[in-house]
C-alpha positions as CSV (number, residue, x, y, z in Angstrom):
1,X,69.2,93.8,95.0
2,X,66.1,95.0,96.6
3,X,65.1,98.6,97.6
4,X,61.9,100.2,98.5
5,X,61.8,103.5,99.9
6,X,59.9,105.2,103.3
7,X,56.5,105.7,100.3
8,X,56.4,102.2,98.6
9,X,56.9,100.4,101.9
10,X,56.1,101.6,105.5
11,X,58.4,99.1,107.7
12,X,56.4,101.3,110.8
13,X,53.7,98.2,110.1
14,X,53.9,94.8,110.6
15,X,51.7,93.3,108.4
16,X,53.3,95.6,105.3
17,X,56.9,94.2,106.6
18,X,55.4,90.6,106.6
19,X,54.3,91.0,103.6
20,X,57.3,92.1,101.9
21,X,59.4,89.5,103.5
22,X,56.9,86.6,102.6
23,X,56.9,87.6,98.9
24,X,60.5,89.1,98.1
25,X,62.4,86.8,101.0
26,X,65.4,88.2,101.0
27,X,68.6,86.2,102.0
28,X,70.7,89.5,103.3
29,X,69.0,92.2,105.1
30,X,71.0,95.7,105.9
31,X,68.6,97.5,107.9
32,X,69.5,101.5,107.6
33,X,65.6,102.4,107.5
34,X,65.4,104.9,110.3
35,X,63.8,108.2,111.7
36,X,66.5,110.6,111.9
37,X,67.0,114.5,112.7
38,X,69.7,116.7,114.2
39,X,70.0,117.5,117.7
40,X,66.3,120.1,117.5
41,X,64.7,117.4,116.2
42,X,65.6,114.7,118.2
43,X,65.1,116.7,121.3
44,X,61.5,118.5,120.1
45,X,60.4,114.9,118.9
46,X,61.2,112.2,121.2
47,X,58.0,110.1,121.2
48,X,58.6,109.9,117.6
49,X,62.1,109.3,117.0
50,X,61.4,106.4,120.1
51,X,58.2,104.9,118.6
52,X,59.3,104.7,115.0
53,X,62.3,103.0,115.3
54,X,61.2,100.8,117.6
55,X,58.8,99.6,115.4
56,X,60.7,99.8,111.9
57,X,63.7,97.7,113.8
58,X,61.3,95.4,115.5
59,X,59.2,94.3,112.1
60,X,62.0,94.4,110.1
61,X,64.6,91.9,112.5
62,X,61.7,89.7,113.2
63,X,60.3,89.1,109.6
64,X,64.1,88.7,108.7
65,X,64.6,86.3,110.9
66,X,61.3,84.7,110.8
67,X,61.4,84.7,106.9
68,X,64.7,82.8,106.1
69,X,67.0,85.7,106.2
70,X,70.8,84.2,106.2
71,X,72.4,87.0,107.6
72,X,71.7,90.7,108.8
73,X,73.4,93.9,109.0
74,X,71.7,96.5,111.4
75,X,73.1,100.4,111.0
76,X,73.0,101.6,114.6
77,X,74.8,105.0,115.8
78,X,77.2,106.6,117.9
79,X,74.6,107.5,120.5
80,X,74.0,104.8,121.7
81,X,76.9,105.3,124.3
82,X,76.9,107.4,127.5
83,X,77.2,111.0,127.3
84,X,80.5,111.2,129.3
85,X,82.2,107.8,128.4
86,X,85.9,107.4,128.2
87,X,87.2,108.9,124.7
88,X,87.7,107.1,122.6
89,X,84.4,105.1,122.5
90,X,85.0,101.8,123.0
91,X,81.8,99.5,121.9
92,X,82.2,97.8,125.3
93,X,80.7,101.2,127.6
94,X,77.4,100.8,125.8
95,X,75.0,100.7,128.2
96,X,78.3,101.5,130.9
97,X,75.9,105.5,131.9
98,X,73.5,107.7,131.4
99,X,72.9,108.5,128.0
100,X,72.6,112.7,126.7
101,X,69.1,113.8,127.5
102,X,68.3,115.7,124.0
103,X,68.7,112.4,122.1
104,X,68.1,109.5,124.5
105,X,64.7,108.2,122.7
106,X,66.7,107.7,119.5
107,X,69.9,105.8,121.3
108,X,67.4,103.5,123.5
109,X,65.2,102.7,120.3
110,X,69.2,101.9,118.3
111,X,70.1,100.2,121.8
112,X,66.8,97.8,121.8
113,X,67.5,96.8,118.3
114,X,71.3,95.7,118.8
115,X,69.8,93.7,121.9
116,X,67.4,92.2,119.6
117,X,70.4,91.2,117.0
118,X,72.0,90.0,120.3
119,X,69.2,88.0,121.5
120,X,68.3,86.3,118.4
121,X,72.0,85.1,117.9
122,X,72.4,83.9,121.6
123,X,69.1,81.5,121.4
124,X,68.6,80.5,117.6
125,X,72.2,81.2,116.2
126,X,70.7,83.9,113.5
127,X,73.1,85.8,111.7
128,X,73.2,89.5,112.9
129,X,75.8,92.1,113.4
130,X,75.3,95.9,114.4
131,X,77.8,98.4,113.1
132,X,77.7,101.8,114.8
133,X,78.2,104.6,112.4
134,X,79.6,107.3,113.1
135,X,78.0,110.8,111.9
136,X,77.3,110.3,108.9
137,X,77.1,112.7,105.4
138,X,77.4,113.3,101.7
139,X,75.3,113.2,98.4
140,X,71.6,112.9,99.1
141,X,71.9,113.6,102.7
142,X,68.9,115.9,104.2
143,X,69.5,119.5,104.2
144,X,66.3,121.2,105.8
145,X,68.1,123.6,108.4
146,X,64.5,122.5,110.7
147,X,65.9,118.8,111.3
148,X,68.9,118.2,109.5
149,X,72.4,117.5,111.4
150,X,74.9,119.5,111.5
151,X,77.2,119.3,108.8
152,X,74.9,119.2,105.7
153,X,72.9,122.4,107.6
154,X,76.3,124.3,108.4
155,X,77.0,123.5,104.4
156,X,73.5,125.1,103.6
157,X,73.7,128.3,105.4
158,X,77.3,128.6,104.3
159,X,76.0,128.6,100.7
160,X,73.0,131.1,101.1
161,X,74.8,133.2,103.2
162,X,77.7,133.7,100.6
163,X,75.3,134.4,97.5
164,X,72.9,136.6,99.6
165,X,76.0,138.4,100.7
166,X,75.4,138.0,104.7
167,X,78.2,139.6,107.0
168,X,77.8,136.7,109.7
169,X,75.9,132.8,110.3
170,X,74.8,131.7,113.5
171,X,75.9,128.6,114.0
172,X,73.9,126.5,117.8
173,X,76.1,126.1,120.5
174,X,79.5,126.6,121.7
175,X,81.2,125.5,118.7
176,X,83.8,123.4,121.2
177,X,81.9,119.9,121.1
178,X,84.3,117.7,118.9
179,X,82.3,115.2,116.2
180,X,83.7,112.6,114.0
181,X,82.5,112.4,110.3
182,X,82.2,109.7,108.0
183,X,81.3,109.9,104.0
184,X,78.3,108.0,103.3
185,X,80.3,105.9,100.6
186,X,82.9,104.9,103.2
187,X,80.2,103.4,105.4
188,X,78.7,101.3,102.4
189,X,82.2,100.1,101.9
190,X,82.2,99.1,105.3
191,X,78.9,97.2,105.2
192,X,80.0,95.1,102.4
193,X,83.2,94.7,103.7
194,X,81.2,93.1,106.8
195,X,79.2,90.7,104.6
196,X,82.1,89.4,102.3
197,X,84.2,88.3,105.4
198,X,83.1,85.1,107.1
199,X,80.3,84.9,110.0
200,X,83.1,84.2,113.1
201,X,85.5,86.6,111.6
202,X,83.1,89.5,112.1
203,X,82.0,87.6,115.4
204,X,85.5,87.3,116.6
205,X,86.4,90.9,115.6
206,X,83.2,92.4,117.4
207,X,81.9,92.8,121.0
208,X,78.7,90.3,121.2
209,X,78.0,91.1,117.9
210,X,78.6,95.3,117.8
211,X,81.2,97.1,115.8
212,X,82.2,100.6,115.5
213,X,82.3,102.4,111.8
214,X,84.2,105.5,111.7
215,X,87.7,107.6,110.6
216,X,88.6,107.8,114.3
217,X,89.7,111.2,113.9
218,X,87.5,114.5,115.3
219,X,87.4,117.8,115.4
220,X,85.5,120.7,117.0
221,X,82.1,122.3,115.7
222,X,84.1,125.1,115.2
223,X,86.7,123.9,113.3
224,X,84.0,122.2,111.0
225,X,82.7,125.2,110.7
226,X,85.7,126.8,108.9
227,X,86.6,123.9,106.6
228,X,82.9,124.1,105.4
229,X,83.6,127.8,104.8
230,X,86.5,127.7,103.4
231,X,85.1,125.0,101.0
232,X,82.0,127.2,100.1
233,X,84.1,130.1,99.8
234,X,82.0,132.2,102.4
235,X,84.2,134.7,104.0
236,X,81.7,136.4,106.4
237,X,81.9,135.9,110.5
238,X,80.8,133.0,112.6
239,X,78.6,133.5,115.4
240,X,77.7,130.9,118.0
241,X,74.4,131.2,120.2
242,X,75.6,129.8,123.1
243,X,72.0,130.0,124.4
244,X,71.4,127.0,122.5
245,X,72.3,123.1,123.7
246,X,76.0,121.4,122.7
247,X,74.5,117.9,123.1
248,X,77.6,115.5,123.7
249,X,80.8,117.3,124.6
250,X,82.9,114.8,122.6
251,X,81.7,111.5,120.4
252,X,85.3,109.5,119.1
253,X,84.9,106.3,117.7
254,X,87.1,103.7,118.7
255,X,87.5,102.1,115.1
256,X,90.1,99.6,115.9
257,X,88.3,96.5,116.2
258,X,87.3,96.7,112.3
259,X,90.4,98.1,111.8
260,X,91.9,94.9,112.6
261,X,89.7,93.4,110.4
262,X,91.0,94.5,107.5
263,X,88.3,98.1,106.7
264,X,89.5,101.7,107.3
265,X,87.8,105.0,105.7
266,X,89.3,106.0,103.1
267,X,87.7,109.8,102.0
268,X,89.3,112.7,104.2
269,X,86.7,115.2,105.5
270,X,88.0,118.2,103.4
271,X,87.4,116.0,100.1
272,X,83.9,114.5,101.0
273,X,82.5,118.4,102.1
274,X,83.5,119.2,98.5
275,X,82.0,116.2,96.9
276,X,79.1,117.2,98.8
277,X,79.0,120.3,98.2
278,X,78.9,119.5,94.7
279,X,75.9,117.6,95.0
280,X,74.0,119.9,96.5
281,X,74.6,122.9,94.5
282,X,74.0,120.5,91.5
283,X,70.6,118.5,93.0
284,X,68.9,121.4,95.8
285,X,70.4,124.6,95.7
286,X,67.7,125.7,93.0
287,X,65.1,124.4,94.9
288,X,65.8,126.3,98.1
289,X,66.4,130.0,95.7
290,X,62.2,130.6,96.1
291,X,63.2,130.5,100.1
292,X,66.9,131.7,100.3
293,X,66.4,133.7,103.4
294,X,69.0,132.7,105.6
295,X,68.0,131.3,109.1
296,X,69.2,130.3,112.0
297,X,68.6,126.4,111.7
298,X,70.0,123.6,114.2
299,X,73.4,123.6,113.0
């Protein structure tokens, strides 16, 4: 197995990517290298989020392809369909309408790169699938309230609010978007899943080459918001600044097709919020105690 992280390789440029591929040549590439933020981020940031993954996804499918790579798994996501698309999502409506304006760059730089999986197979025959996670969390997720997403920042506050005894948290939005949630170790369950079943089973299973990765189950930001409390044992109010943007109304995943497969999730919300919880309080929580103000971050 092969990892390098974001500081002992930047996929951004080419000639490092090359140069990785021509000396390591991997024979499986999963491709989950990506810049990612919450809904602030995403919609403060575009020209980043779109450069950057254009170029990671672009270095990295070509140098796997040009370098011998027998078979490759790209991690999209679940925006990559349009913003008001039948429920649940179905992976044949991508590309069906208009995407949701404060995280288009990010969906058309994940939308490129299943094209380019798609593209590659149709005129050489290479090896590529794109699974479309769901939103994803657990241990070792990102939990800087600036451009985190929303669960592991609504888990933050929750905890700072509770030991710095705060009557209320602000949560963005309405709180009546729904979101699906998948633990992190459910989706690397589903990516080996993917590569230990044959190439035309995954083929057959798929649309052109794309399948969803979720529970297929939702529930509202506001709803999320009280499990996480009840987890963190924070019994203050909610508030919701209504002034800020709901981004999708609703994102379901149609899971079905992998589902028929033979993979389903397996870890209930409730149970990964805990495990994660216990993470954090365990690996950050006394790192963020020199700046436990509470704010108002982009959950």
């Amino acid at each position: 197995m092969l990892f390098r992280s974001s500081s002992e390789l930047d996929l951004r440029r080419q000639s490092d990517t090359e140069d990785f591929f021509f000396s390591e040549r991997p024979e499986i590439v999963i491709l989950a290298a990506a810049r990612v933020g919450g809904i602030k981020a995403n919609n403060e940031r575009p020209a980043d989020f779109i450069f950057e993954n254009l170029q990671i996804e672009s270095n990295v499918i070509d140098a796997a392809f040009r370098f011998g790579c027998r078979r490759l798994v790209f991690l999209g996501s679940s925006c990559i369909y349009p913003k008001f698309a039948p429920q649940p999502l179905k992976e044949e409506y991508l590309l069906t309408g208009p995407l949701e304006p404060t995280n288009d760059a990010y969906a058309v730089a994940k939308i490129a790169g299943i094209k380019m999986c798609q593209a590659l197979r149709r005129q050489y025959g290479f090896d590529a699938v794109s699974l479309m996670p769901t939103n994803l969390y657990g241990p070792g997720d990102n939990f800087d309230l600036e451009n985190s997403h929303v669960l592991p920042a609504l888990l933050r506050k929750f905890v700072e609010a509770r030991d710095a005894g705060c009557p209320s948290v602000t949560i963005w939005g309405s709180g009546r978007p729904r979101r699906e949630f998948l633990y992190v170790d459910d989706l690397a369950r589903a990516v080996v899943f993917v590569l230990e079943t044959s190439t035309e089973s995954i083929h057959e299973a798929s649309h052109n080459g794309v399948l969803n990765v979720g529970t297929g189950i939702d529930l509202s930001i506001l709803d999320l918001a009280e499990m996480i409390s009840d987890v963190v044992g924070y019994r203050g109010d909610l508030e919701f600044d209504v002034a800020q943007p709901d981004g999708t109304p609703r994102k379901l995943l149609d899971v079905s097709r992998l589902a028929h497969a033979g993979w389903t999730a397996t870890t209930d919300l409730k149970t990964g919020i805990r495990l994660t919880l216990d993470w954090y309080l365990e690996n950050l929580a006394p790192f963020f105690l020199a700046d436990n103000e509470p704010r108002q971050g982009n959950a």
